[in-house]
C-alpha positions in Angstrom: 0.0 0.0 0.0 1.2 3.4 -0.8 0.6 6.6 1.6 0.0 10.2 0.2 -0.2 12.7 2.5 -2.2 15.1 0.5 -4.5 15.1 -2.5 -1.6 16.7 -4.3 0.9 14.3 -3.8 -1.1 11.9 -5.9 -1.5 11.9 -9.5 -2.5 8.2 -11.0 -2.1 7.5 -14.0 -4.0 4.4 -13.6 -8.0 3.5 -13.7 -8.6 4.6 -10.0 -11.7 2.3 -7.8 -12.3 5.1 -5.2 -14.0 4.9 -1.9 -14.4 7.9 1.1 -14.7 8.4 4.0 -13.2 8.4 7.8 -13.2 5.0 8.0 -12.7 5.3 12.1 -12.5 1.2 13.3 -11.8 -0.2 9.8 -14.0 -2.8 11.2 -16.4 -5.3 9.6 -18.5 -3.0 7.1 -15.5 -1.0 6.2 -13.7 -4.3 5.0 -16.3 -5.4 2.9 -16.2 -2.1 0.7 -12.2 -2.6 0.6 -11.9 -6.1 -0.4 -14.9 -5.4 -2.9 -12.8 -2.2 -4.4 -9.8 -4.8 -4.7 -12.1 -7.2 -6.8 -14.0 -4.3 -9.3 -9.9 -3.1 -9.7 -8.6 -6.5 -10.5 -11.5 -7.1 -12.9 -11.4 -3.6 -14.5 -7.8 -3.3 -14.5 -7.7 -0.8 -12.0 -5.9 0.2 -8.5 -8.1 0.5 -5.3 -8.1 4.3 -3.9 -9.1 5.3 0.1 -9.6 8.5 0.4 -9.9 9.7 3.9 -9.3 13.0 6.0 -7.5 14.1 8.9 -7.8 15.5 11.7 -11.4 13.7 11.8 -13.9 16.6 10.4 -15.9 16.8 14.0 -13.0 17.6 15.6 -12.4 20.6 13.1 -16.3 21.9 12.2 -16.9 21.8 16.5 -14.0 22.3 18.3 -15.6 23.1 21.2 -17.1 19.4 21.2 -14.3 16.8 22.5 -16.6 14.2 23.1 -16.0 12.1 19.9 -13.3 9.6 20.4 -11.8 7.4 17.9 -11.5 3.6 17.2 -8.3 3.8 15.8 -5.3 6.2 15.4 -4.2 6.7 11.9 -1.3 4.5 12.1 -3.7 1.7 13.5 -5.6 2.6 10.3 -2.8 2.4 7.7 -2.3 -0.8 9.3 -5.2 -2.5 9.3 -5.8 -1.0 5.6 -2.4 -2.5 4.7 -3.9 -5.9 6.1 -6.7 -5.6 3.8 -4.1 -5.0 0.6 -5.5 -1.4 -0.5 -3.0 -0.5 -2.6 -3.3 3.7 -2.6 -4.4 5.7 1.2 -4.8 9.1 0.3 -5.1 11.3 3.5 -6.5 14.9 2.8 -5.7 17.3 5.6 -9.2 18.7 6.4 -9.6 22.2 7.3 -12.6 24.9 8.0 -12.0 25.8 4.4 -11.8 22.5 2.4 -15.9 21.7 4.7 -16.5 24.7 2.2 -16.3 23.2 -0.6 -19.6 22.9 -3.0 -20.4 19.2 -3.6 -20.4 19.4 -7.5 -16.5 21.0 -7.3 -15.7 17.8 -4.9 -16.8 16.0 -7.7 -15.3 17.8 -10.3 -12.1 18.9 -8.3 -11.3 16.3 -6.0 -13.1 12.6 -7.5 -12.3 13.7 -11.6 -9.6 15.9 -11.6 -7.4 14.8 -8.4 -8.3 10.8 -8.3 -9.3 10.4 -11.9 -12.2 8.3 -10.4 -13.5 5.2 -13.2 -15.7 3.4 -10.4 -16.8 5.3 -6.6 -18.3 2.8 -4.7 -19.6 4.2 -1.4 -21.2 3.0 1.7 -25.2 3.3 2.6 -25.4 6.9 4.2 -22.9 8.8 2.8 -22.9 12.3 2.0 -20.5 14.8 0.9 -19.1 18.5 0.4 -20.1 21.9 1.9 -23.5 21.1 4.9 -23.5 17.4 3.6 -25.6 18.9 0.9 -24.8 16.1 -1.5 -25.8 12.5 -1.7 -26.1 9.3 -3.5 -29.0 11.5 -5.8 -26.5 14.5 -6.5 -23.6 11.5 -6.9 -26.1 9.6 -9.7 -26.7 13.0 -11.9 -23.2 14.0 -11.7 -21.5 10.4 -12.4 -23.1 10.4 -15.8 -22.0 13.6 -16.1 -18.2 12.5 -15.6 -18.9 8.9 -16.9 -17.7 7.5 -13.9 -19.6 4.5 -12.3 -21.0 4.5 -9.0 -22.1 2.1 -6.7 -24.1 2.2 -3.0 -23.1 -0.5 -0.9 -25.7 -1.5 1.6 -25.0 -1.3 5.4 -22.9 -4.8 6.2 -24.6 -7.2 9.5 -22.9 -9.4 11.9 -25.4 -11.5 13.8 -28.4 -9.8 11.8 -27.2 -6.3 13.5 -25.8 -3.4 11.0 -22.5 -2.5 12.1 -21.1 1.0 12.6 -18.6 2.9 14.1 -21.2 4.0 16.6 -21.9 1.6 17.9 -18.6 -0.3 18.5 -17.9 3.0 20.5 -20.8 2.8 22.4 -19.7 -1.4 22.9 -16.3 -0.1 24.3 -17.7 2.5 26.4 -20.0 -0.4 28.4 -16.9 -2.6 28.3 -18.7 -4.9 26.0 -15.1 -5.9 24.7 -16.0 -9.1 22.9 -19.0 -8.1 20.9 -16.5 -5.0 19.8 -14.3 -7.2 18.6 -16.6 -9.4 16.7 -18.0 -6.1 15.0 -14.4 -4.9 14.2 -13.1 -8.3 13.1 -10.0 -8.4 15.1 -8.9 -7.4 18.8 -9.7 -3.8 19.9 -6.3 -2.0 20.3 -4.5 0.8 22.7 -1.0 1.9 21.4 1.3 4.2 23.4 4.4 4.5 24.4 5.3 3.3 28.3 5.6 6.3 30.7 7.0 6.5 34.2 3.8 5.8 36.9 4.0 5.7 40.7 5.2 2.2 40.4 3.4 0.7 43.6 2.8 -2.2 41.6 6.3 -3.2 41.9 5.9 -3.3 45.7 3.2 -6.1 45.6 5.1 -8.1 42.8 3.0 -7.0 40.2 5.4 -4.5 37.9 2.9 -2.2 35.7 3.9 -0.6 32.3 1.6 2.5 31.8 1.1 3.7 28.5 0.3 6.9 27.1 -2.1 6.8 24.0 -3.5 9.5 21.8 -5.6 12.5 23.3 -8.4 11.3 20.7 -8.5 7.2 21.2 -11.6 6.3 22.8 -10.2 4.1 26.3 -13.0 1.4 26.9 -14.9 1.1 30.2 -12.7 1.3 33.6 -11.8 -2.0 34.9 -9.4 -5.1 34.3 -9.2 -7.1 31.2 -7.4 -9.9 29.9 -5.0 -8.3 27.0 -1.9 -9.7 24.8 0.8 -7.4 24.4 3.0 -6.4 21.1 6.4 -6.1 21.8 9.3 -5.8 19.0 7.2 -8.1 17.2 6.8 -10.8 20.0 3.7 -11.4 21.7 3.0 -11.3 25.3 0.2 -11.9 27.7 -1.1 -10.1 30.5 -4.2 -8.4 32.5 -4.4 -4.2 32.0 -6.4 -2.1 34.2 -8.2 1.1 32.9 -8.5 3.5 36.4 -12.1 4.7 37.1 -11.7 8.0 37.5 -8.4 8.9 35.5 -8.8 6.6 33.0 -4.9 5.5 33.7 -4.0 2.5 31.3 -1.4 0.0 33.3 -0.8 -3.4 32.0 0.8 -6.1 33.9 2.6 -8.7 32.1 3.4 -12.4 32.7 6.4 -13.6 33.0 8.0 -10.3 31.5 11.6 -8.5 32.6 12.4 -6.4 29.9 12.6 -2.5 30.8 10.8 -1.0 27.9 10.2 2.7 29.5 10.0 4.4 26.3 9.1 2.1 24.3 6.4 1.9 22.1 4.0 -1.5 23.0 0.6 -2.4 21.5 -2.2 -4.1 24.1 -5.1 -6.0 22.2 -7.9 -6.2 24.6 -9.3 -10.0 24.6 -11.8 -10.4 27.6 -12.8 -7.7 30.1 -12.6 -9.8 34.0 -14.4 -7.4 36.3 -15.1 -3.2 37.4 -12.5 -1.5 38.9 -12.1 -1.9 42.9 -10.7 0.7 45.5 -9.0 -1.3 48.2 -8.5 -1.3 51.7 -4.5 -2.0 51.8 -2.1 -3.5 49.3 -2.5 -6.8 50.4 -5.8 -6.8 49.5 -5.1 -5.6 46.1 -2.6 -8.8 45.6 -4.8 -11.3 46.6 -7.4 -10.0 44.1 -4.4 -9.5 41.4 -3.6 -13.1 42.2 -6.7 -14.2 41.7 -7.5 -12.3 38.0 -3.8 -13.8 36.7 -5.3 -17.1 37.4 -8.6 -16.1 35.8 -6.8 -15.1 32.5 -4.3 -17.9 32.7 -7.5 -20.4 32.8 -8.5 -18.5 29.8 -5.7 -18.8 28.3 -5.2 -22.3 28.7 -1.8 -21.8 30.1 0.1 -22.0 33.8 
């Protein structure tokens, strides 16, 4: 897959099978329209195009409003994109003034001129340029216009429930961890890098890493859950706790001695074990550690 970091910075001169949008989660829906660009292109004779925008455009058009937080970062998009073998990611900066643009010079500007569109294929509810103002009817008048195809891709179910980037968040935010992860199609992520803490764990032989992740990741309900850990490529398990009130992210990891302060990790959240717990001493906080390691390691299947 190949990265431009502006609408600029590409110029194909290839038949282009073009999809927007934010894309937050890359989860179950958002795969389907990926890996169904990736078949039109290979029939057609074409390359698959993403294009998304960043920062996300609530965070621009209300930036008083912080309340939107995101499934992934956009390296844990590029990644899981990569995954999917898209072969172009083009990433628009968005700004006040580019939400100003009129929806027939989007498609004259941005889809003909910039991405030399053949074949836009987009998902059920999308709209587009300045106020939303246009949509799949303004898309059909002006694709004829262009001779460009277009397609509407109808809104993908798991279990006979639509999927959507809302409501994975609203999933995470109850700590529904494993219905997430069956909308999303793989284990919900935290990246960071590890950060210095008060180290008390250490004290009750239960060493925490605490990890800093981006200001705009959405951090699932508070409480402990069973989580593998990325580390230089190796994989680890381990139990993370998400504090109630702070929303501090420490994971705990078996049988691990590395120092990796300052190092980047990633921690895929598997199970979630229980709520969060304020407790009377630190002795009472290692008999109930004690207890959740042998909870995950039953899980787990190991010792």
């Amino acid at each position: 897959m190949i990265t431009y970091n502006s609408l600029e910075n590409f110029n194909p001169d290839f038949k282009t099978i073009v999809t927007i949008g934010t894309f937050d989660g890359v989860h179950f829906g958002h795969k389907y329209i990926i890996e169904h660009l990736n078949k039109i292109a290979e029939r057609e004779g074409g390359q698959s195009v993403l294009l998304t925008f960043d920062p996300h455009p609530r965070h621009v058009l209300y930036e008083d409003q912080h309340d939107l937080k995101l499934l992934n970062t956009l390296e844990e998009k590029k990644n899981q994109l990569e995954e999917l073998e898209l072969k172009n990611f083009v990433v628009q900066n968005f700004t006040k003034e580019f939400s100003r643009m009129k929806y027939v010079h989007f498609v004259r500007d941005v889809l003909v001129k910039k991405l030399n569109v053949d074949h836009l294929v987009i998902g059920y509810d999308h709209h587009f340029g300045r106020n939303r103002e246009g949509s799949i009817n303004e898309l059909n008048e002006l694709s004829s216009l262009y001779n460009f195809t277009l397609e509407q891709i109808p809104p993908q179910k798991k279990n006979d429930v639509s999927v959507s980037s809302t409501k994975i968040r609203t999933l995470l935010n109850e700590g529904n961890i494993e219905r997430a992860n069956k909308y999303l199609g793989y284990e919900y992520m935290l990246s960071g890098n590890v950060v210095h803490g008060d180290k008390m764990g250490r004290t009750i032989n239960y060493p925490t890493a605490n990890i800093k992740v981006d200001r705009n990741k959405l951090i699932p309900k508070a409480g402990v859950y069973l989580v593998k850990i990325i580390f230089q490529s190796e994989d680890f398990f381990g139990m993370l706790n998400i504090g109630v009130e702070t929303q501090k992210i420490e994971v705990h990891v078996f049988n691990f001695l590395k120092d990796i302060y300052g190092q980047k990790i990633t921690i895929k959240l598997i199970n979630r074990l229980r709520d969060g717990v304020n407790f009377k001493n630190s002795q009472a906080l290692k008999k109930q550690l004690q207890n959740d390691e042998k909870k995950c390691k039953a899980i787990l299947g190991i010792k």
